[in-house]
N, C-alpha and C positions, 0 to 999 in steps of 0.2 A: 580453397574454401570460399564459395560464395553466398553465403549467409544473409540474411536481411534479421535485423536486429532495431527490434522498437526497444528507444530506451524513456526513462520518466524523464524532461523538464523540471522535475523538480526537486526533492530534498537526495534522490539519490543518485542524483547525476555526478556529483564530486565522487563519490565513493564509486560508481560503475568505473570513470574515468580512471580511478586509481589502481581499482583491479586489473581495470584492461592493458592500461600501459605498466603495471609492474610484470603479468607473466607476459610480456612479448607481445599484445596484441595492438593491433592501430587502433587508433581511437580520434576524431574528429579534434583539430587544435581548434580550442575556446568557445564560448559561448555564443554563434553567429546568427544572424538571422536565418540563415536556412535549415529546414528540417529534414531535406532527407541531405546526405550527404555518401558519398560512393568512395572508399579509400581502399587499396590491398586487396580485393575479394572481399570487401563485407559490406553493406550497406546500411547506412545507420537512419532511423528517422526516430525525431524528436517529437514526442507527444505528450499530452498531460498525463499524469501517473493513473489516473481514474481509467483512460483508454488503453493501456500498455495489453492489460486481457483481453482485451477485442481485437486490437489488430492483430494478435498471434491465435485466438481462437477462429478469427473467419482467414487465417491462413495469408494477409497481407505481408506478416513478420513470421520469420520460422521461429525466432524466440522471442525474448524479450527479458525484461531485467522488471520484478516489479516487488513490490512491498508486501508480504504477507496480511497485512489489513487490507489492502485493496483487492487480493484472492477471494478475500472472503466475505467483503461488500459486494462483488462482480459473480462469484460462482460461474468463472466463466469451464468451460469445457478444453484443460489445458490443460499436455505433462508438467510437471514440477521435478525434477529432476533432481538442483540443486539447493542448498542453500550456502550462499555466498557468505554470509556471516558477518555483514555492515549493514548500517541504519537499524541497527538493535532500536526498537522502542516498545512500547505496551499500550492497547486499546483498556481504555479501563473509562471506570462508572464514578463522576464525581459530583458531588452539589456542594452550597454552600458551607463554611467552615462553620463547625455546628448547628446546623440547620435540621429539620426532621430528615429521616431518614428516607430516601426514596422507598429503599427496599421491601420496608414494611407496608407502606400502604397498599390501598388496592389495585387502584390506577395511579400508573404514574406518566405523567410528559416527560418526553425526554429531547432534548436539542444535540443535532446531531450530523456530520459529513457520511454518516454511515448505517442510514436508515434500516439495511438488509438484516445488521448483525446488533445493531439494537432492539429491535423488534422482536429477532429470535432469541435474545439472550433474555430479557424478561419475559417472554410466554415460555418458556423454560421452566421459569421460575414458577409459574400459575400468575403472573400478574399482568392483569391487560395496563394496554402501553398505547399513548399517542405519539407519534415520533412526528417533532418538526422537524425537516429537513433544511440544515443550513449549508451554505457556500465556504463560511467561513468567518472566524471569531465566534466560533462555540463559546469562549469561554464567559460571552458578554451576556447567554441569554436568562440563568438562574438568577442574576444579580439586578435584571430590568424584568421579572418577572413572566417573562415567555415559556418557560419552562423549570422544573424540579428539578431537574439534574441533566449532566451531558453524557454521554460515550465518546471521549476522543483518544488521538491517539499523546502519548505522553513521552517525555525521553528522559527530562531531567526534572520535571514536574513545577518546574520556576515560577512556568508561565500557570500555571492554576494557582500556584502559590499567591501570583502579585493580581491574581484575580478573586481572592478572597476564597477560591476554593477547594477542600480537599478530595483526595480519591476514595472510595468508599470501596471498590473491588473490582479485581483484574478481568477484565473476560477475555482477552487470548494475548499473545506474546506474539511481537512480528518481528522479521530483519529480511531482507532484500534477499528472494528469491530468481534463480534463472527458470525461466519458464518456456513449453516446449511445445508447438502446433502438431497436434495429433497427426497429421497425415505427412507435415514434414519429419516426423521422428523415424517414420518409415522410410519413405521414400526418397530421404537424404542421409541414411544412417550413418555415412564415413563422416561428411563433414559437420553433422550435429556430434559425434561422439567424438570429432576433434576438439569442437569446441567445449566441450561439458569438459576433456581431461586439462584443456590449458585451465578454466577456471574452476575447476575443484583445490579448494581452500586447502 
């Protein structure tokens, strides 16, 4: 199997890790500077979780390991094949704890790492929407006035909690998907469907 495999740098790199080496498969030892790295037949490159749908949609990685929120900020043009079933979290809509309700107004701001799928999810609703787009510490912008409420993603809700804020409603459920380059699913079908059977949950 000679595979090239973009994985996230970030929240789900422990968890790719743990999948890969519990059924059998290599997996890069520890955290190192380098990003691609070549082990057994597979090639691994380490990238930010935002890029994992690019490098496997323009065909660089044949798959890739990425986050269901990030699928759906990215709409990139890529099989999904699996879902892995780690990094369980929730994209959800929260503002200040007791504060007005975003939902009801007309326009609402919202601060956000996921501009695609907040924008869509309140013009859904009929409610035009300002989306600031943040890097990160969403959860600082309702409380210094930047914005009404957030979309982020949530796991154990702590951090809204010690941020004075609560969740006000779910807009989609993610956990770490294997994802699959359209023209490699063809044109490599033995060794992408070896890998799909070692990692099917």
């Amino acid at each position: 199997m000679s595979l090239t495999v973009a994985l996230s740098k970030g929240k789900l790199l422990a968890g790719s890790e743990a999948l890969f080496r519990r059924v059998g498969l290599p997996f890069p030892e520890g955290e190192g500077r380098r990003l691609v790295v070549e082990m057994d037949g597979l090639r691994f490159l380490f990238v930010k979780d935002m890029d994992v749908p690019t490098y496997v949609e323009y065909g660089v990685a044949d798959c890739g390991v990425a986050g269901r929120d990030v699928l759906l900020e990215m709409a990139s043009d890529v099989y999904e094949p699996l879902d892995l079933g780690f990094g369980r979290c929730r994209l959800v809509v929260a503002r200040p704890r007791g504060g007005p309700d975003p939902l009801g107004a007309s326009t609402v701001r919202v601060a956000t790492k996921y501009p695609r799928v907040a924008s869509a999810h309140f013009l859904a609703r009929g409610q035009s929407v300002e989306v600031v787009k943040l890097a990160g510490s969403v959860e600082l912008a309702p409380g210094l006035g930047l914005a009404d409420c957030i979309v982020d993603v949530v796991e154990t809700g702590r951090t809204l909690e010690e941020n004075g804020l609560e969740t006000v409603e779910e807009v989609a459920s993610s956990s770490a998907r294997l994802i699959v380059n359209r023209a490699s699913y063809h044109a490599r079908r033995a060794d992408v469907a070896k890998l799909l059977e070692s990692l099917a949950p």
